[in-house]
C-alpha positions as CSV (number, residue, x, y, z in Angstrom):
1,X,-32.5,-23.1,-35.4
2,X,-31.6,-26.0,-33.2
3,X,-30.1,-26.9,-30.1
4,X,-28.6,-29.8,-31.8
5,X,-25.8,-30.0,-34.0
6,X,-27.3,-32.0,-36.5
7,X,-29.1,-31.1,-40.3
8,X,-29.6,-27.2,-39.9
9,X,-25.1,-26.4,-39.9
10,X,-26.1,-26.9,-44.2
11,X,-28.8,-24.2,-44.2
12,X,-30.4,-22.5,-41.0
13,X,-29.2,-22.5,-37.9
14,X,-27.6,-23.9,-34.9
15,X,-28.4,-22.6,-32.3
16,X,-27.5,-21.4,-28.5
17,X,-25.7,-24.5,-27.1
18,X,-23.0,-24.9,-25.1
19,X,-21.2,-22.9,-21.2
20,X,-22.8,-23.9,-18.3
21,X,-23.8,-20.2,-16.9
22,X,-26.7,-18.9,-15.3
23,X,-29.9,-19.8,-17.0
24,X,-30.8,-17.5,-19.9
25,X,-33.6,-16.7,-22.0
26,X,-33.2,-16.0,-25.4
27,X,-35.3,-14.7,-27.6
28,X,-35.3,-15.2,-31.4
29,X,-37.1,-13.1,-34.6
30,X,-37.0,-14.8,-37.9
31,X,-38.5,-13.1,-41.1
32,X,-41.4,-16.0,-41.8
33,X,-43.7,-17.7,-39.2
34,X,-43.9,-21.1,-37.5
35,X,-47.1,-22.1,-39.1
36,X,-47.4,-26.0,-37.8
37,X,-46.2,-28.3,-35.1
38,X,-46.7,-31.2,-37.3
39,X,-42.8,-32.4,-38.4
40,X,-44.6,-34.0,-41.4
41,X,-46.1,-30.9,-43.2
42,X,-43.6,-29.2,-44.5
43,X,-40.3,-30.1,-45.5
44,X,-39.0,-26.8,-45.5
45,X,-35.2,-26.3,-43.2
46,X,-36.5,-23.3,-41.3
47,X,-39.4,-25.5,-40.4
48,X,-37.3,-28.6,-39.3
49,X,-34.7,-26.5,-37.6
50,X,-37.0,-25.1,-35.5
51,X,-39.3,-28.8,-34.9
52,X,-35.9,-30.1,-34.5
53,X,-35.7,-28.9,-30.5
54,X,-39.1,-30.8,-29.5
55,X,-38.4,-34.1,-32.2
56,X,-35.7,-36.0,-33.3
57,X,-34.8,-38.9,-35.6
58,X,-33.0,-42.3,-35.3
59,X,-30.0,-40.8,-36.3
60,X,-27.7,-37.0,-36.3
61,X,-25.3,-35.3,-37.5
62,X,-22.4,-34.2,-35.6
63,X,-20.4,-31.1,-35.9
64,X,-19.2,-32.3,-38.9
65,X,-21.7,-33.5,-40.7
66,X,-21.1,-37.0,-39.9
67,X,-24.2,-39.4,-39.2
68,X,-24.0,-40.1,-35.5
69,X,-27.1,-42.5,-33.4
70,X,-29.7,-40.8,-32.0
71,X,-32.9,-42.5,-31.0
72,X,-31.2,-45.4,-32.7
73,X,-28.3,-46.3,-31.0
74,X,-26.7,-48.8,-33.5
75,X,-27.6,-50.0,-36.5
76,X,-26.4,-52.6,-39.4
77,X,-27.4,-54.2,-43.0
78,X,-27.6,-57.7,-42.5
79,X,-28.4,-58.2,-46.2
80,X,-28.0,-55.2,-48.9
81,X,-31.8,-55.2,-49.0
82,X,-32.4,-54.8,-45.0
83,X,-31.5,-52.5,-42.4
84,X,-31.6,-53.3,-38.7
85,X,-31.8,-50.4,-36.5
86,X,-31.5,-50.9,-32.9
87,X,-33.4,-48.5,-30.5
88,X,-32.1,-46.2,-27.5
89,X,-33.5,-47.8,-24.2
90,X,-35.1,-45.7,-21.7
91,X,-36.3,-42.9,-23.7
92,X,-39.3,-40.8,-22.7
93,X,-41.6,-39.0,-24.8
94,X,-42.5,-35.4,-22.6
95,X,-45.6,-36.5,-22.0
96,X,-44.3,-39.4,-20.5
97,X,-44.8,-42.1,-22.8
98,X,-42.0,-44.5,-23.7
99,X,-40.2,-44.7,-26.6
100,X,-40.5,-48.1,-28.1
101,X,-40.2,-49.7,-31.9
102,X,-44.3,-49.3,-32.2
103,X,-43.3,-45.4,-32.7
104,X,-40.7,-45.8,-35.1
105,X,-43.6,-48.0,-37.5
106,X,-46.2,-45.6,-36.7
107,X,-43.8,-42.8,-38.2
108,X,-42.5,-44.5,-41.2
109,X,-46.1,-45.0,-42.3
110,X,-47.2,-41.4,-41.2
111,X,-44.4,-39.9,-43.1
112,X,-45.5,-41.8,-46.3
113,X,-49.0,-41.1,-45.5
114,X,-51.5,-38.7,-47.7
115,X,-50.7,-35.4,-47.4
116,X,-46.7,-35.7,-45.7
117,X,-44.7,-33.1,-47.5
118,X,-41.6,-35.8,-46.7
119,X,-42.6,-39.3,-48.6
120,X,-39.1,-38.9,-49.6
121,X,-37.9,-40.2,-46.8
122,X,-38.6,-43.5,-47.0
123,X,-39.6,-44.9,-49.9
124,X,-43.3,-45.9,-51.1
125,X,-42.3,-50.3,-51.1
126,X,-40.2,-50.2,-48.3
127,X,-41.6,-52.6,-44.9
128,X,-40.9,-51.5,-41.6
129,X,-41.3,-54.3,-39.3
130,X,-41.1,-54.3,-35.5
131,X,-38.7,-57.2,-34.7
132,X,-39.0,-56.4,-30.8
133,X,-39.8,-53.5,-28.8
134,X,-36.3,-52.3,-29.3
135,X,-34.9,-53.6,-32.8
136,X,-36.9,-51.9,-35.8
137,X,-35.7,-53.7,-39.3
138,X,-36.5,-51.5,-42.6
139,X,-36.9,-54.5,-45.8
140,X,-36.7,-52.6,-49.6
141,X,-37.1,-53.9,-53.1
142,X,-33.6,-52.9,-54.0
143,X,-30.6,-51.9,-51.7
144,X,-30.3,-48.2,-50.9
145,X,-26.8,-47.6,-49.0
146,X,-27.8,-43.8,-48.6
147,X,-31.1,-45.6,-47.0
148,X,-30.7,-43.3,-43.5
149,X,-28.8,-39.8,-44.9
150,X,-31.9,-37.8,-44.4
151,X,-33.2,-39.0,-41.1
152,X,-31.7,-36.7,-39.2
153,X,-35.1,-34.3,-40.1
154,X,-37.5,-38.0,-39.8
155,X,-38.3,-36.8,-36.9
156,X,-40.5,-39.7,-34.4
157,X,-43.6,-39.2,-33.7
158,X,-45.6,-40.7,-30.4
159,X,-48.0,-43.1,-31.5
160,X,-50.3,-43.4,-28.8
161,X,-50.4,-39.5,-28.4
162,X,-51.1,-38.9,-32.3
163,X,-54.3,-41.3,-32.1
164,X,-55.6,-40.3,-29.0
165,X,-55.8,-36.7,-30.5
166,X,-56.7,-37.7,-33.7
167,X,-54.0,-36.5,-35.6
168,X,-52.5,-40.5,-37.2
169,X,-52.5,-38.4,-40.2
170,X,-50.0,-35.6,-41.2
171,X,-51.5,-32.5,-41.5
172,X,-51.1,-30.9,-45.1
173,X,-49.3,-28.0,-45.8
174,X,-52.7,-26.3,-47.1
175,X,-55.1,-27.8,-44.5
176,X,-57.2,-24.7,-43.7
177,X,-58.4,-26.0,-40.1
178,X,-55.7,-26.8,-38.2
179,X,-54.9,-30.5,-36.7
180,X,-54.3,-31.3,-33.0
181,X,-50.3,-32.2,-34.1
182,X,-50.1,-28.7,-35.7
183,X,-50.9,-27.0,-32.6
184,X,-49.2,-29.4,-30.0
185,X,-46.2,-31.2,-30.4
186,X,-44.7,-34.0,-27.9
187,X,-41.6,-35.5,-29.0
188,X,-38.4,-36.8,-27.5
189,X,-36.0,-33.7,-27.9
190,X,-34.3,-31.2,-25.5
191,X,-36.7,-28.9,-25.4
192,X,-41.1,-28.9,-25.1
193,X,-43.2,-26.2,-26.4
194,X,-44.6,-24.3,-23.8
195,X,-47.2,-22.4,-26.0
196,X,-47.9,-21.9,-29.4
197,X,-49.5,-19.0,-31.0
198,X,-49.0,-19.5,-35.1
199,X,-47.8,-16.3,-36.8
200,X,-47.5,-14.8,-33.6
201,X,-44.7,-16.3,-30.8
202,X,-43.5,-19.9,-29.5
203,X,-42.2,-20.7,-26.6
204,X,-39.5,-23.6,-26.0
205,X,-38.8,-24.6,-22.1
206,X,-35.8,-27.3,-21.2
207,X,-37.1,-30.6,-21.3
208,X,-35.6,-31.9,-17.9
209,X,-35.7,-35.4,-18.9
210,X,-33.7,-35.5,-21.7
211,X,-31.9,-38.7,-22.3
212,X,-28.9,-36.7,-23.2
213,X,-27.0,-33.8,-21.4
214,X,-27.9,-30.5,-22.1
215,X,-25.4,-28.2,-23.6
216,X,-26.8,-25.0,-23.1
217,X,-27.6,-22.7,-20.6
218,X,-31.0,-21.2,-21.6
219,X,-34.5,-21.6,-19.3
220,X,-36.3,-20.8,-22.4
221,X,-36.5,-20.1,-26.4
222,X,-38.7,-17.0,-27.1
223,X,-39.2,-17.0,-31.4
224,X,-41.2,-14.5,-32.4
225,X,-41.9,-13.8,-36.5
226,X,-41.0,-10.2,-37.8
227,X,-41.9,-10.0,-41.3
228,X,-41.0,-6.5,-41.8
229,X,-36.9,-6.0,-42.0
230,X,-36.7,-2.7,-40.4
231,X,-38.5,-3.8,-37.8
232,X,-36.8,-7.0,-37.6
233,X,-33.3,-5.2,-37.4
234,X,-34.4,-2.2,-35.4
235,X,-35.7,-5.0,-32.2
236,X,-32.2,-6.4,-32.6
237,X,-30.2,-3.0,-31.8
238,X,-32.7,-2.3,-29.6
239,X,-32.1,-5.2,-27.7
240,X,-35.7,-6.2,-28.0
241,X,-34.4,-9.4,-29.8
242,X,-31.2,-11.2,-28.8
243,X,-30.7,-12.9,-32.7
244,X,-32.2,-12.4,-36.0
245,X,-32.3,-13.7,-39.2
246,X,-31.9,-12.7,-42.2
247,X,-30.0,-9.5,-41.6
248,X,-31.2,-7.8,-45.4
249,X,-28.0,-7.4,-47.1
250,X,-28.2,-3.5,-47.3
251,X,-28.3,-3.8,-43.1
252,X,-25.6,-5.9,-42.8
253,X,-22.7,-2.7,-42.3
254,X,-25.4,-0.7,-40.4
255,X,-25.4,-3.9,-37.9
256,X,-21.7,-4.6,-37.6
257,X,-21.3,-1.3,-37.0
258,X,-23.3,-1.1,-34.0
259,X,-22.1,-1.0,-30.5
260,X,-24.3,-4.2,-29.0
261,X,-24.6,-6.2,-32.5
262,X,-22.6,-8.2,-34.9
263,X,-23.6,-9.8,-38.5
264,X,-22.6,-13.6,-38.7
265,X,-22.3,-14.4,-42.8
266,X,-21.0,-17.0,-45.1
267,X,-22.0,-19.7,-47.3
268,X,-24.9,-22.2,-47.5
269,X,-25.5,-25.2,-49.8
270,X,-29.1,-24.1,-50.6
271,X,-29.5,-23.0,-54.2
272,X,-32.4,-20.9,-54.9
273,X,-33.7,-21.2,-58.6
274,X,-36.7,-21.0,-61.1
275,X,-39.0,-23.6,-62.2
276,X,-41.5,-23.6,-64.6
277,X,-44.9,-25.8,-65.4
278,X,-43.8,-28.4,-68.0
279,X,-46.6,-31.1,-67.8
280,X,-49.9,-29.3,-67.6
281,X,-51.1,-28.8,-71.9
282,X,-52.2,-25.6,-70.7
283,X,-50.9,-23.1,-68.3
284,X,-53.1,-22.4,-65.2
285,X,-52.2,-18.8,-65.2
286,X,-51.1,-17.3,-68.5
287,X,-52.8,-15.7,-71.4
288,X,-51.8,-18.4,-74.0
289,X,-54.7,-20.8,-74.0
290,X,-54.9,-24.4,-75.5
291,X,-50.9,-24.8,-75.0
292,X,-48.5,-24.2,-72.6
293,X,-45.4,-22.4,-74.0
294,X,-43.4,-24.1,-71.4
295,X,-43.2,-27.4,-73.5
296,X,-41.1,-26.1,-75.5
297,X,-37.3,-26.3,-74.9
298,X,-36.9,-22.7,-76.7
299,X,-39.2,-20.9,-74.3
300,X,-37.5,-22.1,-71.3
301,X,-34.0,-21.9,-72.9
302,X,-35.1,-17.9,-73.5
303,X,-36.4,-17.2,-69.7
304,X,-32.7,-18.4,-69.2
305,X,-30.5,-16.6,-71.1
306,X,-32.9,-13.3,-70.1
307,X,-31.9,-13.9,-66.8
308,X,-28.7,-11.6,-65.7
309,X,-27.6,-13.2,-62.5
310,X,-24.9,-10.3,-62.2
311,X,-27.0,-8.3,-61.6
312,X,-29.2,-10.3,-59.2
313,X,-25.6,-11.0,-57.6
314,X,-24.3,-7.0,-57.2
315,X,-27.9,-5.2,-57.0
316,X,-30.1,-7.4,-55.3
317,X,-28.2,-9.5,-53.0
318,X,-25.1,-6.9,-52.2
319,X,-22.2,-9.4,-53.8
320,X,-23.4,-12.1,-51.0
321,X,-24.2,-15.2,-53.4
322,X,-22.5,-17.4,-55.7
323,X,-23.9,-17.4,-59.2
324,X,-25.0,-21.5,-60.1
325,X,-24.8,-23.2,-63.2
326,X,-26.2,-26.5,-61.6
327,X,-29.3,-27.3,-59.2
328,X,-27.0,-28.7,-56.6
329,X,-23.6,-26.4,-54.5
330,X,-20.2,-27.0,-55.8
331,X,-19.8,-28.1,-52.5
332,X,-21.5,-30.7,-52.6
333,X,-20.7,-32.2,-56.4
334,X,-17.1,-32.4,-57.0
335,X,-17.4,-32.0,-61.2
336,X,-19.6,-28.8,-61.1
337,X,-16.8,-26.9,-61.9
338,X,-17.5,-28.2,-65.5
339,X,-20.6,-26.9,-66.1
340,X,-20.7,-23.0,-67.2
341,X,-24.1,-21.2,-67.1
342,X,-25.4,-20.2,-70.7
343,X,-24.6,-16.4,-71.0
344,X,-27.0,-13.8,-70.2
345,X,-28.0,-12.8,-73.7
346,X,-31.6,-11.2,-74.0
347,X,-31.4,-10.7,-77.6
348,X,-30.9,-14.3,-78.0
349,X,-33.8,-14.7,-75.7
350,X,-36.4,-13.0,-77.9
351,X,-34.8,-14.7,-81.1
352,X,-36.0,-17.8,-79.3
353,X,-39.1,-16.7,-78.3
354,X,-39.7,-15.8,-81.7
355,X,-39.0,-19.0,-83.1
356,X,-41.3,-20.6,-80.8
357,X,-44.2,-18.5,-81.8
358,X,-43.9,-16.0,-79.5
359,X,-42.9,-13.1,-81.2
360,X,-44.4,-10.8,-78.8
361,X,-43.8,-12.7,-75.5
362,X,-47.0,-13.5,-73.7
363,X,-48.0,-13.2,-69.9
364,X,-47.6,-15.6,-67.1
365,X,-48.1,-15.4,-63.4
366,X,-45.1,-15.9,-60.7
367,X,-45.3,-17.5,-57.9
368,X,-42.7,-15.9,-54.9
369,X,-42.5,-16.2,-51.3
370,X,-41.3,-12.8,-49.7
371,X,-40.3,-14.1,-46.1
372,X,-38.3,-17.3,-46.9
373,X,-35.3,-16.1,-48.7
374,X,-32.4,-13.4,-48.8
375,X,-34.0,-10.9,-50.8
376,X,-36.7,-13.4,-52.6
377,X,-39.2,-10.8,-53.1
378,X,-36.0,-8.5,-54.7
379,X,-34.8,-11.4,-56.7
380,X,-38.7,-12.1,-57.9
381,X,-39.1,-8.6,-58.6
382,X,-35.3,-8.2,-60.6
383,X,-36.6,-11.1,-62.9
384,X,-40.0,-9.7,-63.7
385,X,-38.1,-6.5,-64.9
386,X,-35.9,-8.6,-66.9
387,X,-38.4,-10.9,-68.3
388,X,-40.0,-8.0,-69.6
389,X,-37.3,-6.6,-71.4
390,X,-37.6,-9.9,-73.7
391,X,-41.8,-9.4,-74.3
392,X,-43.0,-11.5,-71.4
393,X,-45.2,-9.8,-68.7
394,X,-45.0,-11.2,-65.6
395,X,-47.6,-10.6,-63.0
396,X,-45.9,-11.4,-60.0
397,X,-47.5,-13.0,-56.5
398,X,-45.3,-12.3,-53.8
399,X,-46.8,-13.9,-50.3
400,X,-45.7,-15.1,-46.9
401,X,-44.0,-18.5,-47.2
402,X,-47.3,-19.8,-45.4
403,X,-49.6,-19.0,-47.9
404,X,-46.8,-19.3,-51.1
405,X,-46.4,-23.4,-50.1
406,X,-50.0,-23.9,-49.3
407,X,-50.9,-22.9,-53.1
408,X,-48.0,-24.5,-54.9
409,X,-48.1,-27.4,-52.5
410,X,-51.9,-27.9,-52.8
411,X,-52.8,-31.2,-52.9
412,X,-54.8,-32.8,-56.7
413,X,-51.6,-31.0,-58.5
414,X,-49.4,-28.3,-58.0
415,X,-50.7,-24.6,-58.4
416,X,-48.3,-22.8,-60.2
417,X,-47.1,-22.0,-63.7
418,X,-43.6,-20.2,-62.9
419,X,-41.8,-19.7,-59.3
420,X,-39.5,-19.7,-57.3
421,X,-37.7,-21.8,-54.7
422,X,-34.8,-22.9,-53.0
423,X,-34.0,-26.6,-52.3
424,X,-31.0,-28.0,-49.7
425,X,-30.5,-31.6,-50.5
426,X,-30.8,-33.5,-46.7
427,X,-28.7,-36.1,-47.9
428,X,-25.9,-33.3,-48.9
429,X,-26.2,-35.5,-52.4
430,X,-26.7,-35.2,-56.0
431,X,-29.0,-38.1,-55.9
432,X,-31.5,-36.0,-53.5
433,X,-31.9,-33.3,-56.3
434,X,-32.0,-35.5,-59.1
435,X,-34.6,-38.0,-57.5
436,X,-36.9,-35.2,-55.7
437,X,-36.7,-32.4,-57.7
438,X,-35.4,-33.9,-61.2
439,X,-37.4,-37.0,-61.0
440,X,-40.3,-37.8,-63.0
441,X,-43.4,-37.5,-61.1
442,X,-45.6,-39.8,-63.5
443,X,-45.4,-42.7,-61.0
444,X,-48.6,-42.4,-58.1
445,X,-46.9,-45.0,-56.3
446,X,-43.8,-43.7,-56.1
447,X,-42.3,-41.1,-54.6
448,X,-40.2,-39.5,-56.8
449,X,-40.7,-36.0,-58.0
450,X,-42.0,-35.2,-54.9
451,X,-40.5,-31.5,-54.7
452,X,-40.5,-31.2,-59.0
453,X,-43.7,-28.5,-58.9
454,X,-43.4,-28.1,-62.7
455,X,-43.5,-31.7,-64.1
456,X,-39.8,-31.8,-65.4
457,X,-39.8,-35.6,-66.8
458,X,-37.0,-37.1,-68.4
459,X,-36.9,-41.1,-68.6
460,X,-32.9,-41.5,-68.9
461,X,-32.3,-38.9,-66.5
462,X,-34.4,-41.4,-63.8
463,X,-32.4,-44.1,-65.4
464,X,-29.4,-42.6,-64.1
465,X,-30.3,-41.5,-61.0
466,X,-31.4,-45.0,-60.0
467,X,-27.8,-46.1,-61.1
468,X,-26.8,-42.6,-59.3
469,X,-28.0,-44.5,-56.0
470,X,-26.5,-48.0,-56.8
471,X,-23.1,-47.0,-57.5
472,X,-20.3,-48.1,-55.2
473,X,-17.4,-47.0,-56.9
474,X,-17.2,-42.8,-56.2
475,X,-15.4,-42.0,-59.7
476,X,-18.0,-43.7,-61.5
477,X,-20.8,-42.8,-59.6
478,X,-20.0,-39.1,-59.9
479,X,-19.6,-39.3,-63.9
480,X,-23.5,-40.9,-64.1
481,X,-24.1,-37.8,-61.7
482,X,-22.9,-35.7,-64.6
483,X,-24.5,-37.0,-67.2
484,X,-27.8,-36.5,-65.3
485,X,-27.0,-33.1,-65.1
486,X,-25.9,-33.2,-68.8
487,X,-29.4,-34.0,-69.7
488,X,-31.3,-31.5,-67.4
489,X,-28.8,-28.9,-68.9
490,X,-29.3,-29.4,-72.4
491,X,-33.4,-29.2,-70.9
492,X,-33.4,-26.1,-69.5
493,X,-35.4,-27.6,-66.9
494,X,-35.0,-25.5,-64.2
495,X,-33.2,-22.0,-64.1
496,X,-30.8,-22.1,-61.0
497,X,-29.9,-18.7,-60.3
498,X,-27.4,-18.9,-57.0
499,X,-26.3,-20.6,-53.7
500,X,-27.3,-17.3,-50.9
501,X,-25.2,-16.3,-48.3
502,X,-26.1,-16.8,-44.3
503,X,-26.1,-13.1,-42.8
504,X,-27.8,-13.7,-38.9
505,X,-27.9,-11.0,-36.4
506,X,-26.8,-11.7,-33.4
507,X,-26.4,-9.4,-29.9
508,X,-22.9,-9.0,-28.3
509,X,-24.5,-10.6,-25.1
510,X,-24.5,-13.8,-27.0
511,X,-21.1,-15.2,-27.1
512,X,-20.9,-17.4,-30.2
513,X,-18.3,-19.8,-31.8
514,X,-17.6,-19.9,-35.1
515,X,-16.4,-22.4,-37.4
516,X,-16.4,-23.5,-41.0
517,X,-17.1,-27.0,-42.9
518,X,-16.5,-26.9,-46.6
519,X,-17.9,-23.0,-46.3
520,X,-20.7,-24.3,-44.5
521,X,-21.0,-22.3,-41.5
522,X,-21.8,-23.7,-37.8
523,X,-22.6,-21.4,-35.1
524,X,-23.1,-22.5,-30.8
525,X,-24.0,-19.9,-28.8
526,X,-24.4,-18.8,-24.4
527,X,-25.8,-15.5,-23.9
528,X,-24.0,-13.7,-21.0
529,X,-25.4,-11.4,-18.3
């Protein structure tokens, strides 16, 4: 959720701007918790849309999606391989301290830092040097004309408040003892966080010297976590709750049907998919020891074709997703419609398996959060049943979203063998999901691969991407974007399964506006007396 209208219209929210009325408080239950303050541990949508009141970046996005200035009010490229960004004046941290250029360095390195979840952001060689206290230029080994697209979730950190807490470092996503910057949070945004009680309720009060005006009418944000769906939806027609999300899908009539509630529902650019553990020789968690069935292209072109997303589509999620052949929305490539998902075919599957070795299947463990995604748990659940049908036993580990990324994001090597996840490119690009989850991740110095938890590595495919990222000319640029998918196709080297649909609860005393960019949905709210 977010106050703005910036990064969260492509997969969370936006929430509860605009009218001018009398001062409201509205109070918000999302399925998963607010685990850390730190804008730097997780790069997770929820996460940022919800840091994304209390921080924001050098630049936005506007209503539609267009990169607007923020803490930067201009900026140019004085040479393809420099940027110079030129700061807002007169800006304010909450705690008072100004907003100068020393901030924006101090964040570039943080972000890049041991243990950041975003070293994506800006990339490993880049120099960030402070030209005055106002002008900020960024100097990279090869020009990068998508340099700024995800900076609208870079959020700027205080530098003089991070080292006088002792938190210059980002926390990571599977510290155990929690840092000063996960508990407390000063940034520049419209609203500071009052309290903080992890896995429990946050509070968000107006910060009254904003640079910008305020568009909304609220005196505070109440967000409190509701794992359980029936109680989730039950506080919402109760009026306990003034918005919710996700409504489940088998909710969504029983809501809309309701005399003081309404369901919200379209769309989203995030594709949810399947990955497996392609660089370990053996499997962490599997029976087969001294290989890792993975490797081979037949194993993971069987989990595949076992997979029938129909069924996921019409039994799990209720008819509200969009089957996937690709890693990335149609929305956001223009030539997906030329790729075709292989066909759900489990006796191929185990023909495969069998010629691989594997004539009896073998066992694997599955990694699944259950408070992230529409129906995650259900869809984790659909695909152990299905996986089994072809001889592969899946012992599934459904957690909270806290405790899912803290073991497959744990730092010395990612702790998973098979899971699931979804993945909204920032940069509403190809080249994001090619060069963070596609990328090979042999490089230490680089940060590429970054999101790619099973070790997917393909040389030419990084060959094109870098071109991907270089390429002026949009016709050409979007054939190299092909054959990069070409090559992770004929792979198999993730399993996409679907682009979800938004369902969000919402009470009638919350007048909302609703409008549509490329499917992606946009929502601005005022709750009423």
């Amino acid at each position: 959720m977010s106050v703005r209208q910036t990064f969260v219209a492509v997969a969370a929210v936006s929430l509860f701007a605009l009218a001018p009325a009398s001062a409201q408080t509205l109070r918000y239950a999302n399925q998963g918790e607010l685990k850390s303050l730190d804008p730097y541990t997780l790069n997770e949508t929820t996460t940022h849309a919800h840091l994304g009141h209390v921080y924001e970046g050098l630049i936005a996005r506007d209503k539609d999606l267009k990169i607007i200035p923020a803490l930067a009010e201009s900026w140019e490229i004085p040479e393809p391989t420099r940027w110079r960004f030129h700061l807002r004046k007169n800006v304010k941290f909450q705690n008072g301290d100004p907003f100068t250029a020393d901030d924006v360095v101090f964040s570039a390195d943080r972000v890049r830092a041991k243990g950041s979840n975003l070293q994506t952001r800006i990339a490993a060689d880049a120099r960030v040097v402070k030209v005055d206290d106002y002008t900020v230029d960024f100097i990279l080994t090869s020009p990068n004309p998508i340099l700024h697209s995800q900076w609208d979730t870079w959020y700027i950190m205080d530098k003089k408040w991070a080292e006088a807490n002792n938190t210059a470092q980002p926390t990571p996503v599977a510290a155990t003892t929690p840092s000063y910057a996960s508990l407390n949070a000063n940034g520049t945004g419209p609203f500071m966080i009052e309290s903080h009680q992890p896995g429990v309720k946050t509070v968000f009060k107006p910060n009254p010297n904003w640079w910008r005006e305020p568009e909304h009418n609220l005196k505070e944000i109440i967000f409190t976590p509701i794992a359980s769906d029936a109680t989730r939806v039950a506080a919402l027609l109760s009026g306990e709750v003034d918005v919710i999300e996700p409504v489940p899908t088998q909710d969504i009539s029983r809501v809309d049907s309701s005399p003081n509630a309404q369901v919200l529902k379209g769309p989203e650019v995030r594709t949810i998919f399947l990955g497996m553990d392609q660089a370990r020789d053996e499997l962490l968690y599997s029976n087969i020891k001294g290989k890792n069935p993975f490797k081979d292209v037949r194993v993971r072109e069987a989990f595949f074709k076992a997979i029938d997303i129909e069924l996921i589509k019409n039994r799990v999620m209720r008819g509200l997703s969009t089957p996937s052949a690709l890693m990335i929305a149609p929305q956001l490539f223009k030539l997906s419609g030329e790729f075709t998902r292989p066909k759900f075919d489990p006796d191929g599957a185990k023909k495969l398996l069998s010629e691989a070795g594997y004539p009896d299947g073998f066992e694997v463990t599955m990694d699944c959060p259950n408070d992230r995604y529409v129906n995650d748990a259900g869809i984790c659940q659909a695909v152990v049943g299905m996986l089994a049908r072809v001889g592969v036993k899946v012992n599934l580990l459904a957690q909270p979203k806290a405790q899912y990324f803290a073991k497959v994001l744990k730092p010395g090597g990612f702790q998973t063998s098979f899971y699931l996840l979804g993945w909204t490119p920032g940069s509403l690009d190809s080249h994001n999901v090619l060069y963070d989850i596609m990328g090979c991740r042999d490089d230490p110095k680089s940060s590429r691969g970054e999101a790619n938890l099973g070790g997917y590595c393909n040389k030419k495919l990084d060959e094109l991407t870098d071109k991907v990222l270089l390429e002026p000319d949009t016709t050409k640029r979007d054939q190299l974007i092909k054959q990069a998918f070409e090559i992770a196709a004929r792979d198999f080297a993730y399993i996409p399964l679907h682009q979800q649909a938004l369902a969000w609860g919402t009470s009638k005393k919350v007048k909302m506006t609703q409008r549509a960019d490329n499917q992606v949905l946009l929502y601005w709210a005022t709750k009423q007396e």
